[in-house]
Structure formats: C-alpha cells, structure tokens
Wavefront OBJ file of the C-alpha trace (Angstrom):
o trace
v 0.000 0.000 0.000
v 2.942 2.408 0.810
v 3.648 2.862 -3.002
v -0.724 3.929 -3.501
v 0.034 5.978 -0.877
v 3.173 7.861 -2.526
v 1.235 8.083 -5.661
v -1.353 9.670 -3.938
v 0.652 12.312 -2.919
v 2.062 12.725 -5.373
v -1.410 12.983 -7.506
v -2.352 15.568 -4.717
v 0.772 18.063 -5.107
v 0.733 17.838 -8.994
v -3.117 18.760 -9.516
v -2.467 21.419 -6.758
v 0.423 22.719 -8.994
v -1.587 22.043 -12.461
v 1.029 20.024 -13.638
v -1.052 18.112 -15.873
v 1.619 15.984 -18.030
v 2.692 15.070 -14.709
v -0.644 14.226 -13.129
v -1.700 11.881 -16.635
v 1.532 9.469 -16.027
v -0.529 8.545 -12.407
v -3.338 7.533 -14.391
v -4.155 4.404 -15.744
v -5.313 4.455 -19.847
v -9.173 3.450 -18.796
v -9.319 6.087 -15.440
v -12.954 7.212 -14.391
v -13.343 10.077 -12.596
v -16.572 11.389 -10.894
v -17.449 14.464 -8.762
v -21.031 15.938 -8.039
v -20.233 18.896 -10.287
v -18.945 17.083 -13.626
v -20.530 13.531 -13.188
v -18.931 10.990 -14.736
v -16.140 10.596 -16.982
v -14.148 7.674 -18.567
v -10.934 7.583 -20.246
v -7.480 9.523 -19.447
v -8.024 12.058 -22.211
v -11.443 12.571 -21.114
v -10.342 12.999 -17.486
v -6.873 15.318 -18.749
v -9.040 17.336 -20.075
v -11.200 18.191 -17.552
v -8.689 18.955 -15.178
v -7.038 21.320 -17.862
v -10.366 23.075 -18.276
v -10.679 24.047 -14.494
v -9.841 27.279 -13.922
v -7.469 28.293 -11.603
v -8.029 29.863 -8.467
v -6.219 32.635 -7.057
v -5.658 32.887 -3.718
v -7.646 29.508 -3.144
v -5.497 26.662 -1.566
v -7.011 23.504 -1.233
v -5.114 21.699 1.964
v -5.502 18.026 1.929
v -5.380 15.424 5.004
v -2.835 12.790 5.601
v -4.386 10.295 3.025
v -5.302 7.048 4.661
v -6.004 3.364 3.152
v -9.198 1.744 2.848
v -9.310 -1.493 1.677
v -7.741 -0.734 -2.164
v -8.486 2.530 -2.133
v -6.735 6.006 -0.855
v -8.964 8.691 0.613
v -7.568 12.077 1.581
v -10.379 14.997 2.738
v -9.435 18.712 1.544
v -10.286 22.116 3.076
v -9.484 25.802 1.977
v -13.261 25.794 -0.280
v -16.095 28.184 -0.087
v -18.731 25.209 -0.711
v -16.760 23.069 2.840
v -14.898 20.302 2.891
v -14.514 17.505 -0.450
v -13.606 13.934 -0.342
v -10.905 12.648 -2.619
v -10.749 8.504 -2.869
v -8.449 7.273 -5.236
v -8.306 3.400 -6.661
v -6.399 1.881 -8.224
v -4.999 -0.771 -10.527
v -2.105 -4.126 -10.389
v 0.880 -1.137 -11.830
v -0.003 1.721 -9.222
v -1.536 3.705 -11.700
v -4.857 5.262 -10.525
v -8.106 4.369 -12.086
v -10.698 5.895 -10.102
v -11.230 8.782 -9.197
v -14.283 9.981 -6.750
v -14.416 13.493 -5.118
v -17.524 13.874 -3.057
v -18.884 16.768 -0.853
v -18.073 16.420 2.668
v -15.442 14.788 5.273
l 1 2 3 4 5 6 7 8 9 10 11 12 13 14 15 16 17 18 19 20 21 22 23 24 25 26 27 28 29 30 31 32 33 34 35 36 37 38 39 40 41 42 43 44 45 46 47 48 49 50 51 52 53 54 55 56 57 58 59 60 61 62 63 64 65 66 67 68 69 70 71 72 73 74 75 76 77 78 79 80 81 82 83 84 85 86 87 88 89 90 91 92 93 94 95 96 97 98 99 100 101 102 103 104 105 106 107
C-alpha cells in the first residue's frame, strides 16, 4: 500500500500545482473520474481534459489530510473551499496507476 500511498501524494501536489503531463503518467489508460459537479467521466483524455479546463483559483489553496487506506483505495479529505470540505478517494490498478477517481462533498 505504501507505493498507492506515494502516488497519492504525489497525484495531490501535482493537480495542486496544475502540472497536468505530470498528473496523466498517475493515471491508468481506462481512469474514471466522478465528482457531483462534472458527473462521470471515462478515459485519461477525457479525465486530462477536464482537469485542464478548471480554472485556476487565485488565492484559493485547497489543503488536503494525511491520506489514509481503505481497503484498495486512498482517501484524503481537503479544506481551503467556499462550498466546505470535499472527499478525494483514489483506486487503483495491479501497476499503481490510478483508475478511479471519486471526489464527493463532505469529510
């Protein structure tokens, strides 16, 4: 679990920094990713592009928790947002690269 837990991190700090090439070689070629805001969506490009297509937020910082293991998955809660806390769990495949991706409202 240690190396989910690096890669978590590591998934974390990138995305905070918009490093998006960076971020896509943590994800696995058939990632989903989900959020209440977006729903649904399948497939690395689909995903890359979504996260390029956020905008950026000055003087927002997002400050995640310690993530912790469940089961296979990696779960870290965030802070810093208008709307409260979100809920980031990460899952992910037999290589370490993540292929799910669910950020829900709340701690």
């Amino acid at each position: 679990m240690a190396d989910r837990m690096e890669v978590a991190k590591q998934f974390m700090a990138l995305s905070a920094d918009r490093k998006f090439d960076e971020v896509g070689a943590l994800l696995a070629d058939d990632v989903v990713a989900s959020n209440p805001m977006t729903g649904a969506v399948s497939g690395k490009d689909a995903v890359m592009a979504g996260m390029r297509s956020q905008p950026e937020m000055p003087g927002m910082t997002i400050t995640w928790s310690d993530p912790s293991a469940e089961g296979d998955t990696v779960s870290s809660v965030g802070s810093g947002l208008p709307f409260g806390p979100i809920k980031m769990t990460l899952a992910f495949n037999a290589d370490h690269k993540i292929n799910k991706i669910d950020i829900g409202m709340g701690g």
